[in-house]
VOBALUM-883773 format. One record per residue (C-alpha): x, y, z. Coordinates in steps of 0.05 Angstrom, whole numbers, always signed. Each point is the difference from the previous one (the first is absolute). Layout:
<rs>
R       X       Y       Z
R       X       Y       Z
...
</rs>
This chain:
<rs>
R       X       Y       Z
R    +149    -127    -190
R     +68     -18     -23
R     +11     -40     -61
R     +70     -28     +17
R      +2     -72      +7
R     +22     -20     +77
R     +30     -63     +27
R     -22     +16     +63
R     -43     +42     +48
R     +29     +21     +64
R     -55     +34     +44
R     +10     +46     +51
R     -53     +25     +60
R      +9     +59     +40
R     +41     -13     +67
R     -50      +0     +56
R     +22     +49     +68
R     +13     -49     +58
R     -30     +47     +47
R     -79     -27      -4
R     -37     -56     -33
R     -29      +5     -64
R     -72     +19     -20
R     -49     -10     -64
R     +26     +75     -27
R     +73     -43      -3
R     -32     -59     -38
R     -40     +45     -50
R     +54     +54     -14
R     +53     -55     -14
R      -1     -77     +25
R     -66     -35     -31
R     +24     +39     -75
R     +70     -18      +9
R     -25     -73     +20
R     -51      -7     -59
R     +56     +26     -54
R     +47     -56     +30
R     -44     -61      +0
R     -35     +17     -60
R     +79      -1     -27
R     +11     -67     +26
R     -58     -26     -22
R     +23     +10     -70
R     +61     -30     +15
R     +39     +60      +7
R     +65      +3     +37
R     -14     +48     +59
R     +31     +23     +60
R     -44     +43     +54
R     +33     +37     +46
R     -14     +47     +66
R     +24      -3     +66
R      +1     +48     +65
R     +32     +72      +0
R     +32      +1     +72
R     +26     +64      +6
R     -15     +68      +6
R     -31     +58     +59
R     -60     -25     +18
R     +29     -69     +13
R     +44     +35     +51
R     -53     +43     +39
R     -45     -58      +6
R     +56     -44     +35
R     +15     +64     +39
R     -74      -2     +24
R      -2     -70     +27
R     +67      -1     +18
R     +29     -52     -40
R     +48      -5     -57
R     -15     +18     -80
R     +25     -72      -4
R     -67     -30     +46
R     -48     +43     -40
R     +16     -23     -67
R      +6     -71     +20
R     -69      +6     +20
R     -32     +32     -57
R     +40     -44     -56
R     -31     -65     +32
R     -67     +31     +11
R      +3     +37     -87
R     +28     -64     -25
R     -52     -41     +32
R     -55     +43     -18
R     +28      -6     -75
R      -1     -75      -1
R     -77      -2     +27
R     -24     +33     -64
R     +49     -39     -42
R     +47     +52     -15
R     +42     -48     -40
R     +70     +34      +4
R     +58     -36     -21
R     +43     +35     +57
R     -15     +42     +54
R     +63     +27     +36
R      +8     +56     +41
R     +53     +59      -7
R     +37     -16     +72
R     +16     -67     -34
R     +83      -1      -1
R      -8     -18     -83
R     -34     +70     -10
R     +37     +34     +54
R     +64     -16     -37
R     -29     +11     -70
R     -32     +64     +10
R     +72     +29     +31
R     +40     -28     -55
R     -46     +34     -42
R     +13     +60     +25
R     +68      -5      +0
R      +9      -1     -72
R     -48     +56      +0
R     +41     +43     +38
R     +77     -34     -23
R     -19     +19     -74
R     -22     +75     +20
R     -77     -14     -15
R     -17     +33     +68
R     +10     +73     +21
R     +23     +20     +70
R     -40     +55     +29
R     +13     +30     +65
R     -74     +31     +29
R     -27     +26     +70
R     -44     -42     +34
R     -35      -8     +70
R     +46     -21     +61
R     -26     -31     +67
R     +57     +18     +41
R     -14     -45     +55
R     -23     -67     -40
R     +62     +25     -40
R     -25     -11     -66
R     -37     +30     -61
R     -66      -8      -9
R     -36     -29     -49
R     -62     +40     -28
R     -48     -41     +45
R     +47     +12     +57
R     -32     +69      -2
R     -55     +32     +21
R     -24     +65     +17
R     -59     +52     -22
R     -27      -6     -71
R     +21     +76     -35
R     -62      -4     -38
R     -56     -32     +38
R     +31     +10     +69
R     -18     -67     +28
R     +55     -22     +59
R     +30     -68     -14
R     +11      +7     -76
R     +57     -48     -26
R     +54     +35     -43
R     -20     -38     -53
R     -69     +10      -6
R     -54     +30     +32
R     -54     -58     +19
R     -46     +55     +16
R      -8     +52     -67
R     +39     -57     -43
R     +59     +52     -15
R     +78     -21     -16
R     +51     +34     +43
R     +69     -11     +10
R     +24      -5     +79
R     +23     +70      -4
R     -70     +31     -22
R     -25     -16     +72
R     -22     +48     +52
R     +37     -10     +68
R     +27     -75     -24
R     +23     -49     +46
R     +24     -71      -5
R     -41     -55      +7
R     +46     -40     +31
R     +29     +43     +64
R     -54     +60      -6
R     +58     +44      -1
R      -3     +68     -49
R     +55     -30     -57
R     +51     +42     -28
R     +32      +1     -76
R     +59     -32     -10
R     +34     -21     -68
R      +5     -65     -26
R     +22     -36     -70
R     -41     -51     -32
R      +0     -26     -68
R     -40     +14     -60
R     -28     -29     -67
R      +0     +57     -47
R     -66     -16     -37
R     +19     +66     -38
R     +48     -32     -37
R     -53     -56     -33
R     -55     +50      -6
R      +0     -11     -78
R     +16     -67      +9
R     -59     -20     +29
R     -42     +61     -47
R     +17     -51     -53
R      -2     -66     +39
R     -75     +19     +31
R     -31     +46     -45
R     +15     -19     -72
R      +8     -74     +16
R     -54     -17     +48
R     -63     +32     -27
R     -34     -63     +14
R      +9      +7     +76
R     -67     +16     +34
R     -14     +62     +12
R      +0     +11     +64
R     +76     -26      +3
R     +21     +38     -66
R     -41     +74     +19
R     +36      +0     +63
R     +75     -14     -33
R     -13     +50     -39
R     -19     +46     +59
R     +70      -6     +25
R     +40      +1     -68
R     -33     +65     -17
R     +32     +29     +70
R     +78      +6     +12
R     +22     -73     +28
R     +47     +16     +70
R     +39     -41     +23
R     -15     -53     +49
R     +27     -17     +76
R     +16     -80      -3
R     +19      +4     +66
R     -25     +16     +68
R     +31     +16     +70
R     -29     -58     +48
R     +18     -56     +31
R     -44     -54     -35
R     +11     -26     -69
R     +51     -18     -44
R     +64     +39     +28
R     +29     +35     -59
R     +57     -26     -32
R     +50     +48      -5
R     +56     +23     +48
R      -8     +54     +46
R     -83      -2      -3
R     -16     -35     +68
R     -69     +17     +21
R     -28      +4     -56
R     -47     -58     -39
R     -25     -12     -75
R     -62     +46      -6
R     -61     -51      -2
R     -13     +20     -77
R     +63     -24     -23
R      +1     -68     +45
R     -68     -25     -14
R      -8      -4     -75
R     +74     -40      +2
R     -43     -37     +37
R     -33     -36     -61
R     +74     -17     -23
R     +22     -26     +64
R     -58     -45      +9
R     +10     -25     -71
R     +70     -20     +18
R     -21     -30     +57
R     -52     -43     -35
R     +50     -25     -58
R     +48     -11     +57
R     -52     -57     +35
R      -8     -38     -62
R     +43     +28     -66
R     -24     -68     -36
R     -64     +35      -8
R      +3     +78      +1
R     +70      -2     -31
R     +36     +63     +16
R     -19     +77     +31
R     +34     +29     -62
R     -46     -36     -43
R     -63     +23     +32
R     +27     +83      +6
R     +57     +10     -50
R     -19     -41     -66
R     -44     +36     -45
R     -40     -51     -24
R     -34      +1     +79
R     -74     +32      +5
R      +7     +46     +60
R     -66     +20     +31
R     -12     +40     +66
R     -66      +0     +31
R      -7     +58     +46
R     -57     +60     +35
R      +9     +65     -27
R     +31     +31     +53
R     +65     -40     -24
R      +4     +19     -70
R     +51     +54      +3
R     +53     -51     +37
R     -15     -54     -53
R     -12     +34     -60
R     +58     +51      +2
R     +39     -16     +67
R     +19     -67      -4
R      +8      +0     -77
R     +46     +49      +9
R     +43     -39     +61
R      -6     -53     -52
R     +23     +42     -56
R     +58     +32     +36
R     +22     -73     +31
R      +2     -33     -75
R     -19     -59     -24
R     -67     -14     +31
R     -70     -12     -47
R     -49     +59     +16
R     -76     -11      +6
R     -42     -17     -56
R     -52     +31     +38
R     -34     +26     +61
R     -67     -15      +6
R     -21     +39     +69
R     -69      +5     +30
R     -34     +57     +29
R     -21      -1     +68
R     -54     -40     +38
R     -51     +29     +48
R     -42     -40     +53
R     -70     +32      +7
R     +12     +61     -32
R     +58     +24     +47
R     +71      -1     -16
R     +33     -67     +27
R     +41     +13     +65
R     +42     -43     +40
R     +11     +56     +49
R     -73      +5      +2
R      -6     -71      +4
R     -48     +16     -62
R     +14     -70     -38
R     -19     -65     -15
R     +60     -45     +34
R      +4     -64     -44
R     +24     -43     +69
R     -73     +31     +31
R     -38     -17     -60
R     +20     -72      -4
R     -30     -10     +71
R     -65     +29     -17
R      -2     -27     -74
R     +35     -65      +3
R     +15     -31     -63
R     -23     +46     -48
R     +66     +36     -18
R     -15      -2     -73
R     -69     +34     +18
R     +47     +61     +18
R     +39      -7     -52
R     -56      -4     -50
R     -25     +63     +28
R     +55     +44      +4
R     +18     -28     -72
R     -63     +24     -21
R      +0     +67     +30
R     +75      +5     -15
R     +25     +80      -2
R     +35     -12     -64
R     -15     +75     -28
R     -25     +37     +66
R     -13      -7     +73
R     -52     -53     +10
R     -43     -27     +62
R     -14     -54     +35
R     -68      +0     +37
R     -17     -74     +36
R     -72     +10     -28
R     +39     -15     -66
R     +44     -56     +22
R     -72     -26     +21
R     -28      +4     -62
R     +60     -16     -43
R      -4     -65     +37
R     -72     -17      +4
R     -20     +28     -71
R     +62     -18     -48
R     +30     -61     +42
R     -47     -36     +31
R     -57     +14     -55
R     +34      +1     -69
R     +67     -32      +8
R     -19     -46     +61
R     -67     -21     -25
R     +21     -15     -71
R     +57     -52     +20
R     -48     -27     +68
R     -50     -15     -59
R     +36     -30     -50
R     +48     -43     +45
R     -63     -25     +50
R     -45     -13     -68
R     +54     -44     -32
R      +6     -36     +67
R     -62     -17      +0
R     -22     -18     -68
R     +64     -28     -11
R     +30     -20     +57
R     +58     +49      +1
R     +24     -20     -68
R     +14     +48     -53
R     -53     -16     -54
R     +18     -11     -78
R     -24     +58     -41
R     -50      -8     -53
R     -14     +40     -56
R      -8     +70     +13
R     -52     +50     -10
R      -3     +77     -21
R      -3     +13     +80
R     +74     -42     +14
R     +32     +33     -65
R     -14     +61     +40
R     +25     -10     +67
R     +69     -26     -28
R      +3     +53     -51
R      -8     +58     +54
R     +58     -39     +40
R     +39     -23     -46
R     +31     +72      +0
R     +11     +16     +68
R     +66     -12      +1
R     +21     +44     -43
R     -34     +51     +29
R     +29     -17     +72
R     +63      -4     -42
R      +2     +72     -22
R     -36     +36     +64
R     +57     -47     +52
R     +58     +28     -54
R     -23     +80      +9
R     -10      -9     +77
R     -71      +6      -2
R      -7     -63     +56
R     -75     +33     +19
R     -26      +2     -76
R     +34     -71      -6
R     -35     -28     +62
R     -64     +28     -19
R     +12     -36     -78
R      +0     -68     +41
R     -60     +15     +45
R     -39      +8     -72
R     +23     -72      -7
R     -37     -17     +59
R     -57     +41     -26
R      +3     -39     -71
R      -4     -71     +42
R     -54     +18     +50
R     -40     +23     -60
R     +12     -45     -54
R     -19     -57     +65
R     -60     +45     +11
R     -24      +4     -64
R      +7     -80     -17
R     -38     -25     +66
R     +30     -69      +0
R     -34      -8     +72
R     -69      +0     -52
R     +24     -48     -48
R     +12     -44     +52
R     -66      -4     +13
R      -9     -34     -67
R     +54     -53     +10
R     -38     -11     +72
R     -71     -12     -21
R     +28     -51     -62
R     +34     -38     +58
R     -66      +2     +41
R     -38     -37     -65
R     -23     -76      +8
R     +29     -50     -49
R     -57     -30     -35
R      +0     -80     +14
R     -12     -46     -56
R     -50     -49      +0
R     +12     -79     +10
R      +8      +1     -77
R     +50     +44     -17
R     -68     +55     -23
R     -18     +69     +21
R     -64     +28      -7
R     -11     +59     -36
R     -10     +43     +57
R     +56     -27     +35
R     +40     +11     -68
R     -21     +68      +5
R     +29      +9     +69
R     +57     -31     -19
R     +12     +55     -64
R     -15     +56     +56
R     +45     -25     +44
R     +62     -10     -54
R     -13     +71     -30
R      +1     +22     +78
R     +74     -39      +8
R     +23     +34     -66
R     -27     +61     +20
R     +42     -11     +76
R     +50     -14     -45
R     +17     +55     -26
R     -20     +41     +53
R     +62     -42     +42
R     +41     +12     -60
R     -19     +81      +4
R     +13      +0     +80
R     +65     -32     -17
R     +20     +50     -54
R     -25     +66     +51
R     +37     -33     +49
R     +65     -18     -40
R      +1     +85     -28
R      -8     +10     +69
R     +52     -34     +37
R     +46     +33     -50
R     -21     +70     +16
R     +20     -26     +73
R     +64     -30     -19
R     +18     +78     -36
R     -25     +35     +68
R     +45     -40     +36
R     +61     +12     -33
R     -15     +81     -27
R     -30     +13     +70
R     +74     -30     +31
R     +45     +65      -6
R     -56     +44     +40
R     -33     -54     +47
R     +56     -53     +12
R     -39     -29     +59
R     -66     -18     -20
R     +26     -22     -79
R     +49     -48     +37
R     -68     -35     +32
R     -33      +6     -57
R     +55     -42     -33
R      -7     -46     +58
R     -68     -19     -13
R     +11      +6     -79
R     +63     -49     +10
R     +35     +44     -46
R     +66     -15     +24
R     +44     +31     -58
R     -17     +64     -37
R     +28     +63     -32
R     -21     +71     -28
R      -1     -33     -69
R     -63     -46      +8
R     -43     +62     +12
R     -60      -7     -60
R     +11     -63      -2
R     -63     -49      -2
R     +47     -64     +16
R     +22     +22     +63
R     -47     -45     +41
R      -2     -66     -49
R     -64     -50      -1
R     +12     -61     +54
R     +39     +42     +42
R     -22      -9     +82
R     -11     +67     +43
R      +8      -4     +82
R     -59     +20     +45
R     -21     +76     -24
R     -10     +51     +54
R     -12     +76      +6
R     +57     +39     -31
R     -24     +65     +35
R     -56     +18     +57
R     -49     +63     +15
R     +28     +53     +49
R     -50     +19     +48
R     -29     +68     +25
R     +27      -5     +70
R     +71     -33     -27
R      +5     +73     -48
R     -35     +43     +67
R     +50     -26     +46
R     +58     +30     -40
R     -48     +63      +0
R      +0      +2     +67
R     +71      -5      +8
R     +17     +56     -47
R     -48     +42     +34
R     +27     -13     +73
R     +79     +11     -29
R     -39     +81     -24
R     -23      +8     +71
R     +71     -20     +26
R     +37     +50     -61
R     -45     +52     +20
R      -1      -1     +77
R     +76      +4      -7
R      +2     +63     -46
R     -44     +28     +44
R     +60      +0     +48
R     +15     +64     +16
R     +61     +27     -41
R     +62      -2     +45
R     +10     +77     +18
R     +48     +50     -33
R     +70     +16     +21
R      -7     +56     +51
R      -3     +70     -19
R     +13     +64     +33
R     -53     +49     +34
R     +26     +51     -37
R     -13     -45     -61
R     -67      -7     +15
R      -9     +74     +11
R      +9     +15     -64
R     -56     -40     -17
R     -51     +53     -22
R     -63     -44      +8
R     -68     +33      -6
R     -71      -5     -11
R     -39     +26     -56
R     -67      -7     -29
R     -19     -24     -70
R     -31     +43     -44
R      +7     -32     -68
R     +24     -75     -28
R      -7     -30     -65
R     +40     -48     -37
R     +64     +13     -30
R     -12     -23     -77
R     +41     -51     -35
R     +22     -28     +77
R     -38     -47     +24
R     +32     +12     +76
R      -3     +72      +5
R     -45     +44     +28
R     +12     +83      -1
R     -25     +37     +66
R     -12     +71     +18
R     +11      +4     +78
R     -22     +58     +40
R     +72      +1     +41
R     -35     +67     +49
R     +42     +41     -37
R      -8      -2     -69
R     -18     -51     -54
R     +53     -58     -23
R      -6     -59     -46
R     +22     -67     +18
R      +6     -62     -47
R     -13     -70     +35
R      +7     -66     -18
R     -67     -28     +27
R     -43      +2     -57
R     -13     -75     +19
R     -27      +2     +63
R     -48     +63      -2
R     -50     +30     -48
R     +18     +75     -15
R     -70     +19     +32
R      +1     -35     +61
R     +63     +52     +14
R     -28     +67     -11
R     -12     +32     +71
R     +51     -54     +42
R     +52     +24     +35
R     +60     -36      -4
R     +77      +5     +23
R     +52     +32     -42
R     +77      +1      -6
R      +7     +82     -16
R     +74      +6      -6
R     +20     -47     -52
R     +25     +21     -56
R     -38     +15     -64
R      -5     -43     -58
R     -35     -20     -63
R     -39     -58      -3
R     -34     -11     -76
R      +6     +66      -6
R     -37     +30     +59
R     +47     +33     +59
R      -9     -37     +74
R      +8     +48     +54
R      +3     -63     +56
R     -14     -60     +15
R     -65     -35     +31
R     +19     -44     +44
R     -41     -71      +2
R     +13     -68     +39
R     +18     -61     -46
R     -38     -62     +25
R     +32     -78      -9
R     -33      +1     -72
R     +19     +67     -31
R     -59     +34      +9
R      +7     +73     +25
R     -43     +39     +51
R      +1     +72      +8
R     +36     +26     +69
R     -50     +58     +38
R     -25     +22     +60
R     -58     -28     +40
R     -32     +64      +4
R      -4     +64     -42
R     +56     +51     +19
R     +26     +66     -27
R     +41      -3     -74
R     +62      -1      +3
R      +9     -30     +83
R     +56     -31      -1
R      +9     -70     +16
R     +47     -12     +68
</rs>
């Protein structure tokens, strides 16, 4: 955590991709921490800016508006309203959000580049690249697809291999084509320009590793990764037609690569913020090029290398811009113990959820707060958004303020009580508050926002026990039955009777007795409506919804971060509105409904990879004649050791014996081998797997899920037939 005193706090959030909506991996990875850091900041009357916006450019962008035929322009039109909107439903509270098709950032991001490339920052490298000769253009990595050189599955993009999970340039491909004609591209050459990352290399050694130890881990281990490799340089542009045109004579067709438009992104919005009301936000240069500015970037982990050393080094190589003070970045979010997929349609849409869960955004919030993936990859099961809800909300933080706020309406009409003299029990209440701040303090300063949550849920705890523990609904049982007590007439004289004196003395000692039991309801009650008043504020950075009803039916109308352990915050006299139910139970059938849903979108997943693959580019019979495929019996198989996939197999081939190493260890016991018959490759080359020499191959069939099955005749035949 830095020590430097700040005069301000600009906040940046990852630039969502306006090509789908956004889902709870989204919120946890990056929105709900970036939100809680900000409002917790303005709470303590910090002067903050928060800024995000839509990134508009980029490939996939393009292929989408090529499959439903309309422009880039009408597809991220559509997804900025529909990310923007889902932002503002779980009270996303950005100062801006902009978009990077906006003229302001159009304009800035060129004229950025411009000096990049007028002061000789940039290299120019000429390169070969794919061609489509009749789209007549190059083509972009997803542009490309072909057969995956290691796995072999048709369709692979020549970026990456959705299939096996591999990296692969476009040229790597087997039999390529373009994905935009189907035509068989050609290499041409091209120029583009490139930020030598090279050059900063011990630069950002220095700027990283020696003077941001106190980064988290995950963000600092992986900068290290790359600044123990050779930096290359880096392609800032990109031959397409949408984006930024470059600026720079002579380079028509080509655009601002995505990685080098969107983080300008965050300065371009800023300008256009101060720009709307510079009585307020003052200038852009403030907030990015005076050092005395906090900068913060809240982002997932598969964007720390462009933050941590891209961007710096943009900034860096630019001059004159503040770099961040740090980069807190989460890990990534599963939903039911699979790996969140929009392709998949494997996600929890936040538009969807409102419709089924209306109203209870800051149960969400709460949740994924809770199970943020701050150090690792974390999971979100809807059994424990149920019982999140029903067991922490509803019963400890729920219950406590229901009781305290329905109890002082009705013994005391809605009024806060005076407190009385307190007792050993009240000392300890406050005293196990009274430092909760500080602790929030120090967990919200070192991005711990799920440690710091859970630090105000104990408040809860404290107040739903401490209200336990005193049982003021008892002691009003006291004050009830003095109330119920005749007053003893006097006689015509003036005179009581002794035994009417006597009830009289019993029913005084009674009054004192309700007395003080009013005066102890009064004191529980007071202590109590305190811990409320705390909840409401420390609970408002993670749960701004229900704290702002809360207030509502506190009448809290002003507050800030510095009345937390406070016991005034809530004085005696002052009138409450109508309480009601901060939070309610979620329901079996609410929780198996989402079940349900899940389950029928893995039917629909599986039924389409159970598509057949589309077939291979045609080969030649002569090909296929040289195809040595025969059939051989097993004689031995056993486990390869130390490989966990392997299994080693002596074949009876009809002519002599061969071994053959196969990766199906999964799918079949060694034993359950011994005697089969199975089909063989017999003329492929030799070669050493672990150490053991495969004479072949097995061949198997690969089913939807991975598993393997062993290829072989439906009845016994002669070693070594071959297979026609």
């Amino acid at each position: 955590m830095s020590t430097k005193e700040y005069k301000r706090t600009l906040i940046t959030a990852a630039l969502p991709y306006a090509n789908g909506g956004v889902h709870i991996g989204h919120l946890a990875g990056v929105y709900i921490p970036a939100d809680i850091y900000a409002r917790y900041l303005r709470l303590r009357g910090e002067r903050v800016m928060f800024v995000c916006g839509s990134d508009e450019h980029g490939v996939p962008i393009t292929i989408r508006a090529r499959k439903e035929g309309i422009t880039p322009q009408d597809v991220v039109n559509r997804y900025h309203e529909m990310i923007k909107n889902s932002f503002e439903d779980f009270g996303i509270s950005f100062d801006v959000y902009s978009r990077t098709t906006s003229k302001t950032h159009e304009t800035f991001a060129a004229d950025f580049f411009r000096k990049l490339y007028d002061e000789g920052k940039l290299t120019e490298e000429t390169t070969t690249q794919l061609y489509d000769e009749e789209a007549h253009q190059f083509l972009a990595d997803r542009y490309v697809t072909g057969e995956c050189p290691h796995c072999h599955q048709p369709g692979a993009y020549g970026d990456q291999c959705e299939k096996c999970g591999r990296d692969l340039s476009p040229t790597e491909l087997i039999n390529p084509k373009s994905a935009i004609s189907g035509s068989v591209p050609v290499l041409r050459e091209t120029k583009n320009w490139y930020l030598p990352l090279n050059e900063y290399q011990q630069w950002l050694r220095e700027w990283i590793l020696k003077g941001h130890k106190e980064w988290r881990p995950n963000v600092y281990g992986q900068c290290k990764s790359w600044l123990e490799m050779d930096l290359q340089p880096r392609a800032m542009t990109r031959d397409l037609d949408w984006g930024i045109p470059v600026p720079v004579e002579g380079a028509g067709g080509k655009v601002l690569y995505v990685w080098f438009d969107a983080p300008i992104g965050y300065v371009s919005n800023t300008k256009e913020l101060c720009e709307t009301d510079p009585a307020r936000w003052g200038t852009w240069q403030e907030w990015w090029q005076q050092q005395d500015t906090k900068l913060v970037h809240f982002i997932g982990k598969d964007n720390i290398v462009f933050h941590c050393i891209i961007f710096p080094t943009m900034m860096k190589a630019h001059g004159g811009y503040i770099l961040p003070d740090n980069v807190p970045s989460n890990e990534f979010l599963n939903l039911e113990n699979d790996k969140i997929s929009t392709s998949r349609n494997w996600a929890v849409w936040l538009h969807e959820y409102l419709l089924d869960f209306p109203g209870k955004q800051d149960v969400m919030r709460y949740v994924l707060t809770a199970n943020a993936p701050e150090t690792k990859d974390n999971n979100f099961t809807w059994a424990d958004f149920q019982e999140r809800n029903n067991s922490e909300l509803v019963a400890i933080y729920g219950n406590f303020v229901n009781r305290a706020l329905q109890l002082t309406k009705k013994y005391f009409g809605g009024v806060v009580p005076p407190c009385g003299e307190l007792a050993d029990t009240d000392c300890a209440a406050i005293a196990e508050f009274k430092d909760v701040k500080a602790r929030v303090d120090q967990l919200l300063e070192q991005y711990k926002f799920r440690e710091a949550q859970k630090e105000v849920m104990n408040l809860a705890r404290i107040g739903n026990k401490y209200i336990t523990e005193c049982e003021p609904w008892k002691l009003w049982k006291q004050v009830d039955a003095a109330l119920q007590k005749p007053v003893v007439a006097r006689r015509g004289d003036g005179t009581l009777t002794s035994a009417d004196l006597k009830r009289q003395t019993e029913a005084n000692a009674c009054l004192v007795e309700a007395s003080e039991a009013a005066a102890r309801i009064a004191t529980v009650l007071y202590v109590s409506l305190q811990l409320v008043g705390n909840l409401s504020i420390a609970f408002d950075p993670f749960m701004p919804f229900s704290s702002n009803r809360l207030r509502k039916m506190l009448c809290l109308d002003s507050f800030s971060w510095d009345q937390l352990g406070r016991t005034d915050i809530l004085p005696a006299g002052h009138a409450m509105q109508e309480p009601g139910l901060l939070f309610e139970k979620i329901e079996d059938e609410a929780v198996q409904a989402q079940l349900d849903r899940l389950e029928r979108i893995k039917r629909e997943n599986e039924a389409a990879v159970h598509k057949a693959d589309p077939v291979k580019p045609d080969v030649s019979f002569e090909d296929w004649e040289r195809l040595d495929i025969r059939i051989g019996t097993v004689l031995e198989c056993e486990k390869v050791p130390k490989a966990d996939k392997l299994l080693r197999f002596l074949i009876d081939d009809g002519l002599e014996k061969r071994t053959i190493v196969s990766g199906i260890a999964k799918f079949y016991k060694p034993e359950e081998l011994v005697g089969k018959q199975v089909c063989f490759l017999a003329n492929l080359p030799a070669r050493k797997l672990r150490g053991i020499e495969s004479q072949g191959m097995i061949l198997s069939s690969e089913d939807a899920d991975g598993s393997l099955s062993l290829v072989a005749p439906q009845r016994g035949v002669a070693d070594g037939s071959p297979v026609k």
